[in-house]
Each structure stands twice: as C-alpha cells, then as structure tokens.
C-alpha positions in Angstrom: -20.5 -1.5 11.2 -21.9 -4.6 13.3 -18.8 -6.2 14.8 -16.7 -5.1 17.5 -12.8 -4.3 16.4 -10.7 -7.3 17.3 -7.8 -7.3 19.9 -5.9 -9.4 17.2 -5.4 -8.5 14.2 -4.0 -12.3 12.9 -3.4 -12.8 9.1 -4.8 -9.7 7.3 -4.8 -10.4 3.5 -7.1 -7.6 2.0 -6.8 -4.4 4.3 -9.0 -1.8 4.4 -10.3 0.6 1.6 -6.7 1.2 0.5 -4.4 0.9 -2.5 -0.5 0.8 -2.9 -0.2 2.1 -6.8 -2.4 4.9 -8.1 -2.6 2.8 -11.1 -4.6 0.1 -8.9 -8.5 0.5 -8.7 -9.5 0.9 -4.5 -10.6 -2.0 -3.4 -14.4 -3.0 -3.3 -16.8 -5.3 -1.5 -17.7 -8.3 -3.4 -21.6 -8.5 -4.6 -22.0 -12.6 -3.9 -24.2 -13.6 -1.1 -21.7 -14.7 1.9 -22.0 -18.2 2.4 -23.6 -19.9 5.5 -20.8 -19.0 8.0 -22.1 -22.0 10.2 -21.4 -24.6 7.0 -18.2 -25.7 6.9 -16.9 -24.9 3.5 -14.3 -27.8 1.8 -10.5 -26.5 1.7 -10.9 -27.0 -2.5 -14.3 -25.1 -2.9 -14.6 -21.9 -4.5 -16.8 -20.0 -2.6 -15.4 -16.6 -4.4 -14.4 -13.2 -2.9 -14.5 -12.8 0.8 -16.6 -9.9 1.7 -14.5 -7.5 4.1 -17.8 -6.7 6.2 -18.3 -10.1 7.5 -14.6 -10.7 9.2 -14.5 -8.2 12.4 -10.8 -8.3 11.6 -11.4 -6.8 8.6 -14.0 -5.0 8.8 -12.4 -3.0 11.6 -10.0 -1.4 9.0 -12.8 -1.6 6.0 -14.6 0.6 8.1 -12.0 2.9 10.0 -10.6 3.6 6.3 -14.7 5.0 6.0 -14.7 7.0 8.7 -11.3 9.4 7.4 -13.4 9.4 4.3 -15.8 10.7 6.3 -13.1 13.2 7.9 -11.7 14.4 4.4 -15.0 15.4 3.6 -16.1 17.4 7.2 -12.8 18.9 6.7 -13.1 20.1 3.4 -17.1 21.8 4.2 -15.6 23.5 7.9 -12.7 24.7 5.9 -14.9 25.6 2.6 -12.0 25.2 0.4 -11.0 21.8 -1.0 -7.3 22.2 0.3 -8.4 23.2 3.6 -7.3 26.5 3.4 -3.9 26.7 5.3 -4.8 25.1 8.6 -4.5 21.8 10.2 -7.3 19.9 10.5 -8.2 16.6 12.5 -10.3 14.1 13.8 -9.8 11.2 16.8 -11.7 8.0 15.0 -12.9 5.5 17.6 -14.9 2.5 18.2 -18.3 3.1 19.7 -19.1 0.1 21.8 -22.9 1.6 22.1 -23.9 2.3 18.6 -21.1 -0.9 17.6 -20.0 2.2 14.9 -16.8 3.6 14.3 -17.4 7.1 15.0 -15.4 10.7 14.6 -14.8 13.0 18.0 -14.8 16.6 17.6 -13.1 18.7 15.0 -9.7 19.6 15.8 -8.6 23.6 14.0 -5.1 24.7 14.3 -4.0 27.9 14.0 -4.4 30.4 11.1 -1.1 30.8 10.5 0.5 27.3 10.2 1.2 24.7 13.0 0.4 21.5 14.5 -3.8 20.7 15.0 -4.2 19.4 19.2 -5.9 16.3 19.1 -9.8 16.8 20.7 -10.3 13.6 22.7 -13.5 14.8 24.8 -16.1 12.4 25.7 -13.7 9.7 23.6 -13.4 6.4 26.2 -9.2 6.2 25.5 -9.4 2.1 25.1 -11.7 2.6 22.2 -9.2 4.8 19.8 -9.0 3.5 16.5 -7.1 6.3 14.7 -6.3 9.7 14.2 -6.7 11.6 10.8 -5.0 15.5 10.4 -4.2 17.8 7.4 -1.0 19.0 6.3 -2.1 21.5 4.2 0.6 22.8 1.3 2.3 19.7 2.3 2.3 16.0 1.1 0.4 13.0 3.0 3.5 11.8 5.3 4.3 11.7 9.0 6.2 14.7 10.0 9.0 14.4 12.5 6.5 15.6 15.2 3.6 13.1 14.4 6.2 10.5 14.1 8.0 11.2 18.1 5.4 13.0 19.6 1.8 12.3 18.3 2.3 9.0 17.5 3.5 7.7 21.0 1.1 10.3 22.9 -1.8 8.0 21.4 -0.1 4.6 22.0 0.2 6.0 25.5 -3.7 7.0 25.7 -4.7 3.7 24.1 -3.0 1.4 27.0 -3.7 3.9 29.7 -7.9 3.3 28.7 -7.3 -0.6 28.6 -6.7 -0.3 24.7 -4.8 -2.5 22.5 -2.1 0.6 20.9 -1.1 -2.3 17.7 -4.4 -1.1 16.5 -4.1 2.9 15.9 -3.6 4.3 12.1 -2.1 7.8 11.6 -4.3 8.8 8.6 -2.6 11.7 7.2 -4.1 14.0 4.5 -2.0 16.5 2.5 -1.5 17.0 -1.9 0.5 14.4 -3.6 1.1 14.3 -7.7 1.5 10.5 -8.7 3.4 9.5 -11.7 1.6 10.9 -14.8 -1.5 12.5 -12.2 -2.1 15.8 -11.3 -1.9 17.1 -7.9 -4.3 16.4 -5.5 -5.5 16.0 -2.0 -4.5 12.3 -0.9 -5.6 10.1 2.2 -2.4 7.9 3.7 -2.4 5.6 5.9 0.6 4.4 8.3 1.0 2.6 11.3 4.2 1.3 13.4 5.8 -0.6 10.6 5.5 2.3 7.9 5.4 5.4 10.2 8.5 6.3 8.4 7.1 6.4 5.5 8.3 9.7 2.9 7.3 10.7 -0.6 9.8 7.9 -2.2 7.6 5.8 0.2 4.5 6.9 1.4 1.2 4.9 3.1 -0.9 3.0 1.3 -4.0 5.8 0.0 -7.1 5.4 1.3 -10.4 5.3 -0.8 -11.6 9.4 -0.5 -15.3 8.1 -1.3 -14.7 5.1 0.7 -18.2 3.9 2.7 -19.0 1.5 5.8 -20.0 -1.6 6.0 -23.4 -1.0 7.0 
C-alpha cells in the first residue's frame, strides 16, 4: 500500500483480487523479483508476470479488493454469525493520503428488522473515496434497484463534490450465491458503472474473501 491511487485508470489488464468463473483460481501476486523499473526492458524480453503491487494503477484495485476482504471479515465478528445475521452491514473504503493505505471508515448497522445500511462517512475526506462495501443478507451479491439509483449516484456526487475523480468508486456488494455445482455461500462482487446492472444471470466479478494488500 505505497502508491497513491491514480486519477487514470488507462489500460487495466489484470484487475484486482477478482475472478469471473468460480471455476478460475483468484488471482495472485507473482514471486519473481520485479525488474529494475529504471532499465528499460526490450519489447521481445520475457521479463515474466507483472507484479500488481508495483503499478499504482493496479495496485489501487489489488489493494481496495483487500480492504472489503478486510470488511467481510469485521462484518462477520460485529455480527458473530457468518451470514451476518439479518442486517445490513457496510463500510466506506478510502484512500488515506497520510498513512498512503487504503483504509475502512466506521461500521455502518442497519436495522434489525431488514432495510437499507446509511453509509458512515465521518472524518472520510470525500475526494479520497475508493468504494463502498454493504451486506444483503438472505439475498444474493447484486445491486438492488436502490444501490443502483440512489447509492450509487449519492457517492459519485460526494466524490466530485471533495475534488474526487467518481470513475474510480466500486460498489462491493456481499450477499450468498450458489455457483454451478457449489454450495451456497457468502460471496464478495464487485461492480462499477459499466456492470452496475449486473443480476444473478450476470453478476460482478467475486472478489478474493482472503484477499491481502500489497504491503
């Protein structure tokens, strides 16, 4: 967690700590020594796998993916119950300029009884928002109609009203999922503006639920 989120994103090959199949492994950082990023390395010369950690384009998503990990599991021990016991949870991820980490704000409860989790954005700088991660407990890991027209916008808006770029915030949503020839269980999805429509014929790309940070 060493480099500062870009304000472009560019050409994103490898994104994040995600997969698109839950027959694919999770992607995973590469255990060769980066080369010399001074030395100019030859179009033709194998250099092997790219490290995720030492791009800030994408290490910016390596390590927000990390942080609803993070989430998932600060979720689970507040609720004490591994499906969160009934009641939206969620967390506003952001980039911490001080510490240069990608941090989580304060846990966000709904109510006992069903409904939608407010968003806590105290102390958060609004420019800084990465992401924001809630449970829909009972329910699968999609945009509801709500997060889609309401939430979604409401933290585009705060984004560019703190001098934010808004092309950069993931909806991370959390809910139970049964893949082809799987079980049932608790899923992390990811969407952003060009998949925010995204269903159960069609859902996010999941995100690694033991997923790390860079550093």
């Amino acid at each position: 967690m060493t480099d500062e989120p870009p304000t472009d994103l560019g050409e994103i090959v490898v994104v994040g700590q995600r997969r698109s199949e839950p027959w694919q492994p999770f992607p995973e950082r590469p255990t060769l020594v980066r080369p010399d990023p001074d030395v100019a390395v030859l179009p033709d010369e194998d250099t092997g796998p790219v490290d995720p950690c030492f791009n800030p384009e994408t290490a910016r998503d390596w390590n927000a993916d990390a942080a609803a990990a993070e989430a998932l599991r600060r979720m689970q021990a507040d609720a004490n119950d591994p499906l969160l016991d009934g009641r939206e949870r969620g967390f506003v991820i952001y980039w911490d300029a001080a510490t240069q980490m990608m941090r989580l704000g304060n846990l966000a409860v709904g109510p006992a009884m069903g409904g939608a989790v407010t968003p806590d954005l105290t102390g958060i700088d609004r420019g800084s928002i990465i992401g924001f991660i809630h449970s829909h407990p009972g329910s699968g890991p999609y945009p509801s109609g709500p997060d889609r027209t309401v939430l979604f916008p409401f933290f585009q808006n705060e984004i560019t009203s703190g001098g934010g770029n808004a092309t950069l915030f993931r909806l991370y949503m959390v809910g139970t999922r049964a893949d082809p020839g799987s079980p049932a269980r608790l899923q992390i999805r990811v969407y952003n503006a060009s998949n925010l429509s995204g269903d159960e014929e069609n859902p996010g790309p999941e995100v690694n639920p033991d997923g790390e940070p860079c550093s």
